[in-house]
C-alpha positions in Angstrom: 228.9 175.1 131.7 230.8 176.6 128.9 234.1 179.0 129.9 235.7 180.2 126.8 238.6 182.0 126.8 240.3 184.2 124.0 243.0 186.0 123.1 243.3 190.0 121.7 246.9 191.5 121.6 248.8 188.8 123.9 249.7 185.0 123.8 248.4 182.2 125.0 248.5 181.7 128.7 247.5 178.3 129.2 248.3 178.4 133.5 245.9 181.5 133.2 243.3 179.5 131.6 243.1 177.0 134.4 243.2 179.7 137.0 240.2 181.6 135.5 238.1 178.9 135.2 238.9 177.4 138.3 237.5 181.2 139.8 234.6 181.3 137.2 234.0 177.8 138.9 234.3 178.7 142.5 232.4 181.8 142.2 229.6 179.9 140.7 228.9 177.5 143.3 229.7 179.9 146.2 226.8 181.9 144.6 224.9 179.1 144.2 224.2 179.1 140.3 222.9 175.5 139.0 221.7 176.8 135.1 223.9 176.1 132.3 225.6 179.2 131.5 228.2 180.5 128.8 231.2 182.7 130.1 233.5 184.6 128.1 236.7 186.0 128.7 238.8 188.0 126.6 242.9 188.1 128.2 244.0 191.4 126.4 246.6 193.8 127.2 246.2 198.2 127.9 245.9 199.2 124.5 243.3 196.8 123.3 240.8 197.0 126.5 241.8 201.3 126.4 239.8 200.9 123.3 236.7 199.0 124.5 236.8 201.6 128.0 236.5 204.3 125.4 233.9 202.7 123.4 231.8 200.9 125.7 231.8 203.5 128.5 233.6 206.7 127.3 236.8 206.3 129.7 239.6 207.5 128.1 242.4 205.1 130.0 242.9 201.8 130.3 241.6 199.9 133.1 242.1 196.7 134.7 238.9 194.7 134.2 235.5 195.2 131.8 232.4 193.1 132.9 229.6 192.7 130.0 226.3 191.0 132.0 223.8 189.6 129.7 220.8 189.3 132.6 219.3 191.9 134.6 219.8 191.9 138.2 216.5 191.1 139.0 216.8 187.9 137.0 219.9 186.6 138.8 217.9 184.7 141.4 216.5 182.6 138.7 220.1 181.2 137.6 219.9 179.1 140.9 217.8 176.8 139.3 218.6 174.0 137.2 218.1 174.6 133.5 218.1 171.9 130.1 219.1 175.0 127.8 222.4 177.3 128.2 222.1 180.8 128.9 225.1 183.2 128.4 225.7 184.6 131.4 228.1 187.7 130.0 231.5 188.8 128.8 234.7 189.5 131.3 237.6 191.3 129.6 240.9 191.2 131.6 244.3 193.4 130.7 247.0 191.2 131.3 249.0 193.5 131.6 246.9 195.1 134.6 247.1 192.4 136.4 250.9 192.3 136.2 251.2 196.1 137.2 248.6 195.9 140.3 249.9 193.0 141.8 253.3 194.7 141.8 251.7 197.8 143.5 249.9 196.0 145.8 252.4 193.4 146.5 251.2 190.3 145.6 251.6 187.5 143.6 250.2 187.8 139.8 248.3 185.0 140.6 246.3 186.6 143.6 245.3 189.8 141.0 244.2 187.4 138.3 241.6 185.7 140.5 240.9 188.7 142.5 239.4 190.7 139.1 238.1 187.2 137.9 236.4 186.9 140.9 235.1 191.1 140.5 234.2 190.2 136.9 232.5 187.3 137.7 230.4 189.4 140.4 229.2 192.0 138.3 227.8 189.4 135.8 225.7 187.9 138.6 224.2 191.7 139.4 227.0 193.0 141.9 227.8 196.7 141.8 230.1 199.0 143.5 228.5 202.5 142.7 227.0 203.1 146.0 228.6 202.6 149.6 226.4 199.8 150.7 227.0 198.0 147.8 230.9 198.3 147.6 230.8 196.8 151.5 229.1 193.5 150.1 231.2 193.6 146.9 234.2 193.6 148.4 233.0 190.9 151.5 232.0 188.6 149.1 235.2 189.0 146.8 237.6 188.2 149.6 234.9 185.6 150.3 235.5 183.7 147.6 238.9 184.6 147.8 239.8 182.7 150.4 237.7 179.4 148.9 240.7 180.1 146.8 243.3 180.1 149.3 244.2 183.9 147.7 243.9 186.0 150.3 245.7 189.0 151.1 
C-alpha cells in the first residue's frame, strides 16, 4: 500500500502524517480491503481547499474535507481481494485549519477531528455516501466504528 501525503499552503506536520496513515490503515482492514491501493492526501488550509470546493463542486466556502474516489461503488467489493498490481484508490483533501476550528467547536482534541474526517474521507473512497437518510445512519455507524478501533471516540 502506498499513503502519500502532501503539502498545499501549510507546513509539514510530521505527528499528522503518522496519524493519517494509521486511520487510512485501520479503515482498510476494518473494511476488509486486501488489493494494493495508492492513497493521497493533500493537508491544506481554508483558502486553498475554498478553491478546489468551488472548482470541483461549485461551493463557494471552504469546507472541512474533499474525497476524490477513483472506483465506482459497485467495484468496491472487488478491492477485498488480493491483487499483484496497485490500484489508486482516490484523493482525500483535508483543511488543517478545519480540523483545528471543529475540534474546538465540538470540544475535542485536534487529534479526534483529524481521524474522524480521515476516517469520512477514507469512507467515501470505498463508496460511502451521506446524501440520503439511510445512508448517513451507516456512514456515521461505521465512522464511530472505526473510531473507536482508534480509541477516538467521543
Amino acid at each position: 500500500m502506498i499513503i502519500e501525503i502532501d503539502y498545499d499552503g501549510i507546513q509539514k506536520l510530521p505527528k499528522v502524517e503518522k496519524q493519517i496513515k494509521q486511520v487510512i490503515e485501520t479503515v482498510l482492514k476494518e473494511e476488509e480491503i486486501q488489493a494494493e491501493l495508492e492513497i493521497y492526501v493533500t493537508l491544506t488550509n481554508n483558502d486553498k481547499i475554498h478553491e478546489v470546493n468551488l472548482e470541483t463542486r461549485n461551493v463557494d466556502r471552504p469546507t472541512d474535507v474533499l474525497s476524490f474516489p477513483m472506483f465506482e461503488r459497485e467495484e468496491i467489493p472487488s478491492l477485498k481481494k488480493k491483487s499483484k498490481e496497485s490500484d489508486i484508490l482516490g484523493d482525500i483533501i483535508i483543511s488543517v485549519e478545519k480540523v483545528e476550528e471543529q475540534a474546538k467547536e465540538y470540544g475535542h482534541s485536534f487529534d479526534r477531528e483529524l481521524c474522524y474526517l480521515t476516517t469520512h474521507g477514507m469512507l467515501h473512497l470505498l463508496g460511502y455516501d451521506h446524501m440520503i437518510e439511510d445512508e448517513k445512519k451507516i456512514m456515521r455507524e461505521r465512522e464511530e466504528e472505526i473510531l473507536a478501533k482508534l480509541n477516538m471516540e467521543r
